[in-house]
N, C-alpha and C positions, 0 to 999 in steps of 0.2 A: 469672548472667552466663555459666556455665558452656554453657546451650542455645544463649542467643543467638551465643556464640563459635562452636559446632560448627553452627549454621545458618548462617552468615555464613562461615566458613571454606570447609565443603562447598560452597554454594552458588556462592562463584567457584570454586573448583578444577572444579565440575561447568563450567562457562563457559572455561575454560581447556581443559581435555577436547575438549570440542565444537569451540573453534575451531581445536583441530586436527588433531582428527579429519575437519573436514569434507572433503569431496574431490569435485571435483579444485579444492583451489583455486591459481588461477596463479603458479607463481614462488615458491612455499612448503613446505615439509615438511609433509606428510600420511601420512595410512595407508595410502594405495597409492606414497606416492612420497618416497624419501631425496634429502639433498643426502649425497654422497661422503663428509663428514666431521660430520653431523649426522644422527644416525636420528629417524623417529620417535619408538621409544620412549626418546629423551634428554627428548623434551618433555613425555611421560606419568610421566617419575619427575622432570619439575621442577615439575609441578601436583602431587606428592604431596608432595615436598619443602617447599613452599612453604607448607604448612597449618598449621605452628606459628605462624610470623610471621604469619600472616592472622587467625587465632583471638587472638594476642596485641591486634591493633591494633583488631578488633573490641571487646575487655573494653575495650581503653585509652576508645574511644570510649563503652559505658557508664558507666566511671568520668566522663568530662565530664561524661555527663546525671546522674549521680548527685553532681555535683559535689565530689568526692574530690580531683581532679585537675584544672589549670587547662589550659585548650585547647592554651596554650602549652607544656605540660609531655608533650604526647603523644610528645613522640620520633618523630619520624615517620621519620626517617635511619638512627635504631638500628635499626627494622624491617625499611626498605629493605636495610641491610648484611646482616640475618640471613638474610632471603630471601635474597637475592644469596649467600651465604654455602653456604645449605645449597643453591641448587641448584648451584655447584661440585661438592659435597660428593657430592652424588647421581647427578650424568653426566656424562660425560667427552664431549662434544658441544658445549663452546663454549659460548658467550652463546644462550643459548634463551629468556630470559622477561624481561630487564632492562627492556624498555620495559614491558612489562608488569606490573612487578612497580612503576614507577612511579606507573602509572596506578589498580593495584589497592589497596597499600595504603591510600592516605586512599579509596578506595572504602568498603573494610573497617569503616577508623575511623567513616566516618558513616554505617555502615549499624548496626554496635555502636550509635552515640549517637540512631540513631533508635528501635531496635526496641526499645529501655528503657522507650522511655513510648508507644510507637506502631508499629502496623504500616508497612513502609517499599512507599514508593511515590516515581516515578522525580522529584517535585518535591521532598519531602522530604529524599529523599537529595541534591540537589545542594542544597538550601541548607545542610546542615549540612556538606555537601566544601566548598565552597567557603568556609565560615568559619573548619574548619580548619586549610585552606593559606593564608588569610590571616594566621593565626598563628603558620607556620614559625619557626624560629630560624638563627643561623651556626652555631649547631651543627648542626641540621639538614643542611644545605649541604656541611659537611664530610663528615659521615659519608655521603651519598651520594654525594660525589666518590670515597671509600673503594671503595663499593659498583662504583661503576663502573670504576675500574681494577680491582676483584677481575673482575667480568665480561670484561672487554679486547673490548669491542664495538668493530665494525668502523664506518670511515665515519660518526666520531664530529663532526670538523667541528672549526675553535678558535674563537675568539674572542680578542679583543686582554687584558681584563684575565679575571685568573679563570680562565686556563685549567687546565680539567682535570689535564694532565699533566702541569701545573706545580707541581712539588712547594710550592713557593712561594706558590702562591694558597691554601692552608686558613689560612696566616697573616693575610694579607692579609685575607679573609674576615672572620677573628675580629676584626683591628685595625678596618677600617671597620664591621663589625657586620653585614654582609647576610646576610637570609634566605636560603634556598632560594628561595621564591618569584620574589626580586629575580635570584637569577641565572637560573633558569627565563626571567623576562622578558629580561634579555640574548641568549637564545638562542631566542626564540619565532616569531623571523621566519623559521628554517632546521629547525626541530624542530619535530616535530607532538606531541610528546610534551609540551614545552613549553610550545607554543601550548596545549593543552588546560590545563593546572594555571594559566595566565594568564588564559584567557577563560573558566573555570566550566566548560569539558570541552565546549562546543558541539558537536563533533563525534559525539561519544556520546550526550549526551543530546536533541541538535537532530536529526541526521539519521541517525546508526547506530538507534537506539534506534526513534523512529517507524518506520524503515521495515522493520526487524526483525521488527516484531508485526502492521505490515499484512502481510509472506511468510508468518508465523504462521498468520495467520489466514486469507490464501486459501488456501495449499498445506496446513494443517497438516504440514510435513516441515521438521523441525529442519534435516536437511540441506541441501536446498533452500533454505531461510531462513538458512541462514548463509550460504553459499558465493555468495548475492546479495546478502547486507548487507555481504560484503568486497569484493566487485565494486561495489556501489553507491558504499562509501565512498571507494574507489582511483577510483572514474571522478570523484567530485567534489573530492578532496583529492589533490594529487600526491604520490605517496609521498618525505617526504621522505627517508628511508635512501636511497633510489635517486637523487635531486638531490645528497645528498655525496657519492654515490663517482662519478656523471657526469653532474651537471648538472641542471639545471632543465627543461630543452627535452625532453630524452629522458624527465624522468617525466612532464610533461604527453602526451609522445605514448604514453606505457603509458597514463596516465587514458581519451584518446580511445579507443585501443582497447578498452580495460574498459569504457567509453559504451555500444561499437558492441554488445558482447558481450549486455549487457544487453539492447539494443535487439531484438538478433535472436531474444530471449525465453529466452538462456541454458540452465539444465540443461532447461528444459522443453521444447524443439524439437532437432529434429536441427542444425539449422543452428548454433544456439546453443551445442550440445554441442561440435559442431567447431570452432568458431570459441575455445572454453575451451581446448581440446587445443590449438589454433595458439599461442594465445598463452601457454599452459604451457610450450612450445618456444622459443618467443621468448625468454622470462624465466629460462630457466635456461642459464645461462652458465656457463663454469666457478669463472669467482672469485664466483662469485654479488652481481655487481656490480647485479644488475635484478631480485633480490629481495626484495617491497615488503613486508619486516619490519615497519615503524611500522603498514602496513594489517591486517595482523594482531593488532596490540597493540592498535590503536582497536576493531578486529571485539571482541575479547576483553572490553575494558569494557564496550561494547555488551551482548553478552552476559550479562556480569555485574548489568547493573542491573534486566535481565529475570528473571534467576534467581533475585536475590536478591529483586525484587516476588512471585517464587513463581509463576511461570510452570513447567508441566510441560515434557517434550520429548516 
């Protein structure tokens, strides 16, 4: 268990890396460009940070296939909180990897329960994510609400029962018994984070993911191929972080311009290149109210289910 945690671990943190080291991408922290109170490198010590809890949730997931441990017993919120935990622990930059750290651990976990008895490949892998977030628990639930006031993420959004910041909702939780899962569904229609742990992760595995490997495979340049599969994804999905802090209308008109961006053949033509740089201007604001954070965290799983199939860069 010990190789497969340190393949599975390295392998997303290498997908973490990459997505943000790519550059220029719009409206987000990269290696040529800070936001005022987030550096780059807060994000490259929260992918090193993050490798305990990622290597843990991978063993969790070969103990299922080795059936030691029942699906339901994975803990999946303990993980979430440790991540959470230690990337505080590690940089003083705020909320850097939450969405991410959502989407990645049950990545983890059923990348551990595939590669026990099989090499993981991107169907694989979503069937056995998606049977273990059908088996969350209220425990679950709790300790990622945990996780998520330790983060204090911006532009988090309420909802009527269950709210977050309602010290009050872990009870409630535990009296009605809901999953994580069941609350993810409460919030799936304003959160893409959501939306994905509800619908099998579409976004990732439907449109991140193919179009990742077709840029792969004509441009061969990691760069390139990512910095068009976050564009690809923000021009089809509106960022939702940027619809809670203003609105729906204004992320649909970032999507159109990420369209347009595309269209104009992006890093690969001069026009394209400019038209990146306009809208890199556009999106950086000073309260970073039009920075398409959740676009980043989709690019990132994306990422991850490429590396973890064993994909080079």
């Amino acid at each position: 268990m010990g190789d497969i945690g340190d393949y599975v671990s390295g392998r997303i943190q290498l997908a973490l890396l990459l997505e943000v080291s790519a550059y220029p991408k719009p409206g987000n922290v990269h290696r040529t460009r800070d936001f005022e109170d987030t550096r780059y490198e807060d994000f490259l010590a929260s992918a090193v940070a993050v490798s305990a809890p990622l290597r843990e949730a991978s063993q969790r997931g070969c103990l299922i296939s080795r059936r030691d441990i029942g699906i339901a017993d994975v803990r999946i919120g303990s993980i979430v909180k440790s991540a959470v935990g230690r990337m505080n622990f590690w940089e003083r930059g705020g909320n850097t990897s939450l969405g991410s750290i959502l989407l990645l651990v049950p990545i983890a976990m059923a990348a551990g329960a595939v590669m026990y008895h099989n090499h993981i490949t991107p169907a694989r892998l979503r069937a056995r994510l998606t049977s273990i977030i059908r088996h969350t628990t209220p425990l679950d639930a709790v300790e990622v609400y945990d996780a998520i006031l330790m983060a204090k993420p911006g532009g988090m959004g309420k909802i009527e029962r269950f709210d977050v910041t309602d010290r009050r909702s872990r009870k409630a939780i535990m009296e009605q018994k809901k999953t994580l899962l069941d609350i993810f569904k409460m919030s799936s229609e304003w959160d893409s984070i959501a939306y994905e742990w509800t619908k099998r992760y579409p976004v990732t595995f439907e449109l991140g993911y193919p179009y990742l490997i077709h840029q792969l495979k004509k441009w061969d340049d990691i760069r390139i191929a990512t910095v068009h599969t976050f564009l690809k994804i923000l021009s089809k999905v509106p960022d939702t972080l940027i619809a809670r802090k203003v609105g729906i209308v204004k992320s649909r008109e970032i999507s159109s311009k990420s369209k347009l961006v595309l269209a104009a053949g992006g890093l690969l033509t001069e026009k394209g290149r400019r038209m990146i740089e306009e809208l890199d201007c556009f999106l950086r604001t000073p309260k970073h109210e039009l920075n398409p954070g959740t676009t980043a965290d989709l690019t990132a799983s994306t990422l991850a289910v490429a590396m973890l199939e064993g994909r080079s860069i």
